[in-house]
N, C-alpha and C positions, 0 to 999 in steps of 0.2 A: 486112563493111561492107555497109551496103543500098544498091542506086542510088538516086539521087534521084530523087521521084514527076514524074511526066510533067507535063508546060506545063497542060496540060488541066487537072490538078486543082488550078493555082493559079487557073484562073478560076472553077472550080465552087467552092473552099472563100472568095473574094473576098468576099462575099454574107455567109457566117459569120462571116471576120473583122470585116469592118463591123459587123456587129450587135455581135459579143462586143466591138468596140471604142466602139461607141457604149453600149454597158450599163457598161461601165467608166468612160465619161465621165458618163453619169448618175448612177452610183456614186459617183463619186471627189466631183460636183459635191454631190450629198446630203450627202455627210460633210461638204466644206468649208461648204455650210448650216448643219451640225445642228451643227460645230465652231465658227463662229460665231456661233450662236444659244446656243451653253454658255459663250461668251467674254463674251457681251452681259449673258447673267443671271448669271456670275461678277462681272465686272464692275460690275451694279446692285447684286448684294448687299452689295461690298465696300464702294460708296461710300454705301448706307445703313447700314453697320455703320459705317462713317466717320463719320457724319453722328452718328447714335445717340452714338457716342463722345464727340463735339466737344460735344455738345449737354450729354451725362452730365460730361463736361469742366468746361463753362462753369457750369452749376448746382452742381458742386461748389467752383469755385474762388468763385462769389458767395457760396457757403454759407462757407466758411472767411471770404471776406473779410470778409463780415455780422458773423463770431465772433469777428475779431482785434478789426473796429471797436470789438464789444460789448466786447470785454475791455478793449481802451486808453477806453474811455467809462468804464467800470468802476473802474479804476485813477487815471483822472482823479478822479472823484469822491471815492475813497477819500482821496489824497493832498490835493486842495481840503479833505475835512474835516478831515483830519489837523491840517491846515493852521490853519483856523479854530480845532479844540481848544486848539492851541497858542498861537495867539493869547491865544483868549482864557483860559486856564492862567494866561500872561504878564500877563496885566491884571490879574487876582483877586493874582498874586503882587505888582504893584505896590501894587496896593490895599491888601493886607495887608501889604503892609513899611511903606507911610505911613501907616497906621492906626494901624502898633503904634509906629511911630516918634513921630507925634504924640502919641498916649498916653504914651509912658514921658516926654516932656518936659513934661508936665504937674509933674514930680518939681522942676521947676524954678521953677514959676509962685510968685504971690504965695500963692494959695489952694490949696496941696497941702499943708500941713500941717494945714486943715479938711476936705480929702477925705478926709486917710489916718485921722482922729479920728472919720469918718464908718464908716470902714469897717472901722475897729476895733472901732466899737461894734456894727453890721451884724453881725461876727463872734463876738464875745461872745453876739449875743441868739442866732445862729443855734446855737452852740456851746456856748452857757453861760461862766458868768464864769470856769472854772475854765480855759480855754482857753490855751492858750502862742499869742500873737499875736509873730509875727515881719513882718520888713520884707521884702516879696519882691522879687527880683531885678528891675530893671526900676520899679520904684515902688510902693507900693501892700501890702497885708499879707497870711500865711498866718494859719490861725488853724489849731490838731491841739489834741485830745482824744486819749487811749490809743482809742480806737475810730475818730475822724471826723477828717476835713482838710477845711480850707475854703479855696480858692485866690481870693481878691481882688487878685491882683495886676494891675496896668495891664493888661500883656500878656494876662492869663489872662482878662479880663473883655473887652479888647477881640475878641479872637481871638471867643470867646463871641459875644460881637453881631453878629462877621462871620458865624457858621454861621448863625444865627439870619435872618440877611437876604441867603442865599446867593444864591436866586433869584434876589431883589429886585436885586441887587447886578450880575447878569450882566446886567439889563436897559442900566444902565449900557454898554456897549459891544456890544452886540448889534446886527444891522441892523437 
């Protein structure tokens, strides 16, 4: 074992340890600087990549929102016309069941036995005389040839005037 160094050399090495203790302190104070100065720009970066985020966030959830609205706008409108065709589908088919319904009750009036002589003969000229003229379902005559058929019946001629005035006819119920 060594003795312990003599009184004297604790005051001559005092001077040393001071310094070696103050460069420690200067030391140790740098790092807690440079350690908070890396906490500070840690810290700045995270809450701008925060910020970026939030921001990339909100612009995508507008962007979805923009694309739901666009779709239920979408859907709306499709269903609105849906809507309408069907309406008016509904109207042309009312039309046409009272059109054809007025027409076959013609079969009942005074002057349906001069319609149906009318278009007997209509059938003849269109057919020639040699033509089988029957009574068609509904009121009104067929006329057939081995080649040709002629359909004059009520129905067969109303329905006719309704393609004939299709348009015309939606204007009726249109806005």
């Amino acid at each position: 074992m060594r003795p312990p160094p003599p009184a004297s050399t604790d005051a001559a090495l005092e001077p040393v340890r001071a310094r070696l203790l103050r460069a420690a302190r200067d030391e140790a104070g740098e790092l807690l600087a440079a350690a908070d100065g890396e906490a500070r720009a840690v810290l700045a970066e995270a809450e701008a990549r925060a910020a970026a985020m939030l921001d990339e966030a909100r612009r995508t959830g507008e962007a979805d929102a923009a694309a739901a609205r666009d779709a239920a706008r979408a859907r709306a409108r499709r269903t609105a016309r849906a809507r309408e065709l069907a309406a008016r589908r509904e109207c042309w088919e009312e039309l046409r069941a009272r059109v054809v319904a007025g027409v076959e009750d013609l079969r009942h009036a005074d002057s349906y036995p001069a319609l149906r002589a009318r278009l007997t003969a209509h059938v003849r000229a269109a057919l020639g005389p040699e033509a089988e003229v029957t009574e068609a379902r509904g009121g009104g005559v067929t006329g057939r040839t081995a080649h040709r058929r002629l359909d004059c019946g009520l129905t067969a001629l109303a329905l006719r005037a309704l393609e004939r005035i299709d348009g015309e006819a939606e204007e009726l119920w249109a806005p």
